[in-house]
C-alpha positions in Angstrom: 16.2 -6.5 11.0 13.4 -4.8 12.1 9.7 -6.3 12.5 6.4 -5.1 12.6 5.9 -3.5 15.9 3.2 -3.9 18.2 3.5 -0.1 19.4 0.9 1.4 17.9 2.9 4.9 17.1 5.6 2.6 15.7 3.4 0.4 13.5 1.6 3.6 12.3 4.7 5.0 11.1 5.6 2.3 9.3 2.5 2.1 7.8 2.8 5.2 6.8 6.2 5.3 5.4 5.5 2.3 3.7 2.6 3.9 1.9 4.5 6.9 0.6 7.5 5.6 -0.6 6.8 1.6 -1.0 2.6 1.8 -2.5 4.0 -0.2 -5.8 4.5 -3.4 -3.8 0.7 -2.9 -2.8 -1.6 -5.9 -4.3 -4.2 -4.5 -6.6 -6.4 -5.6 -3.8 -4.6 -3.9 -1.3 -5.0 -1.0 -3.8 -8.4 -0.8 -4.3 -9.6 -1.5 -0.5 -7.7 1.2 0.2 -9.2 3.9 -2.7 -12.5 2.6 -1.3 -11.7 3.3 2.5 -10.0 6.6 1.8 -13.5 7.2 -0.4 -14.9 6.3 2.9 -13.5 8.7 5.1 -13.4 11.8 2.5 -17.2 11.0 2.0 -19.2 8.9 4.9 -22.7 11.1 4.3 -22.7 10.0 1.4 -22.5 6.1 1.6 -24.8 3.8 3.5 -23.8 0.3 3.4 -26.0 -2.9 4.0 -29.4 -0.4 4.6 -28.9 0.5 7.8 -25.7 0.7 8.7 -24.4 4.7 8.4 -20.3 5.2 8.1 -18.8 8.1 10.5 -15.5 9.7 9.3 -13.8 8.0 12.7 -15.5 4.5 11.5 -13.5 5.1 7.9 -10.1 6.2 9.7 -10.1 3.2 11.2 -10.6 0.9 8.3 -7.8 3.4 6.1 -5.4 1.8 9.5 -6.4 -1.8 9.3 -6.1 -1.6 5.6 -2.9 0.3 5.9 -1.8 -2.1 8.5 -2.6 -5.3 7.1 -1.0 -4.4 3.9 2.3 -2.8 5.4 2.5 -6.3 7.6 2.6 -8.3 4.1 5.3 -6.1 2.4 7.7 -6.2 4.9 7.6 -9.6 5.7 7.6 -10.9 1.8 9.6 -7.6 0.4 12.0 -6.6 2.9 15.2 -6.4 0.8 13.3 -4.8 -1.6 13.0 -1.7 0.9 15.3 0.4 2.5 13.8 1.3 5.8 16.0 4.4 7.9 15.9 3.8 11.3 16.7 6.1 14.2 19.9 5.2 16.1 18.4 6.7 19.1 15.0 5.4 19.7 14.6 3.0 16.6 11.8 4.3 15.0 11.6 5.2 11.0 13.0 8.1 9.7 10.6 10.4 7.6 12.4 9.1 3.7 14.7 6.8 2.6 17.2 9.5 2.5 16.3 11.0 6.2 19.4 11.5 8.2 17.4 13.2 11.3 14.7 12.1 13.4 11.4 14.1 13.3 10.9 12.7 16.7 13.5 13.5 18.9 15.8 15.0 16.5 19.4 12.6 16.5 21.3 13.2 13.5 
């Protein structure tokens, strides 16, 4: 069993993976914080929150990761056999689909 990993890289893949091929175990929540970050980032000249405070595009990447994170740490710990993660052999990290038989990174097959 794999858990959530404190790599960055690692975890950022996950997160990733989880969010293209797992987003239906999202909360609605989860959901919505994450429409509103992506809004966020696609758009920061356009929103001021609280008066004064102004959001950059890198402020707005990094709340699409937390979100991202946070959520992808609550699916796989409370919907794990609900997912089929692919794993590399090799180096252990996640394949690019649930069907993947090669790894993106260092290319075992």
């Amino acid at each position: 069993m794999h858990e959530w990993s404190n790599d960055p890289t690692q975890s950022s893949d996950l997160a990733q993976y989880i969010r293209k091929h797992h987003s239906d175990l999202y909360s609605a929540n989860e959901t919505q914080a994450l429409k509103t970050a992506i809004l966020l980032f696609k758009q920061p000249s356009r929103i001021n929150l609280m008066g004064n405070f102004e959001v950059t595009r890198n402020s707005a990447s990094l709340i699409v990761d937390a979100v991202l994170e946070k959520a992808g740490r609550r699916i796989l710990s409370e919907s794990r056999d609900a997912m089929r993660l692919p794993f590399c052999p090799k180096r252990s990290g996640i394949l690019c689909s649930p069907k993947a038989r090669q790894c993106l990174a260092c290319g075992h097959d």
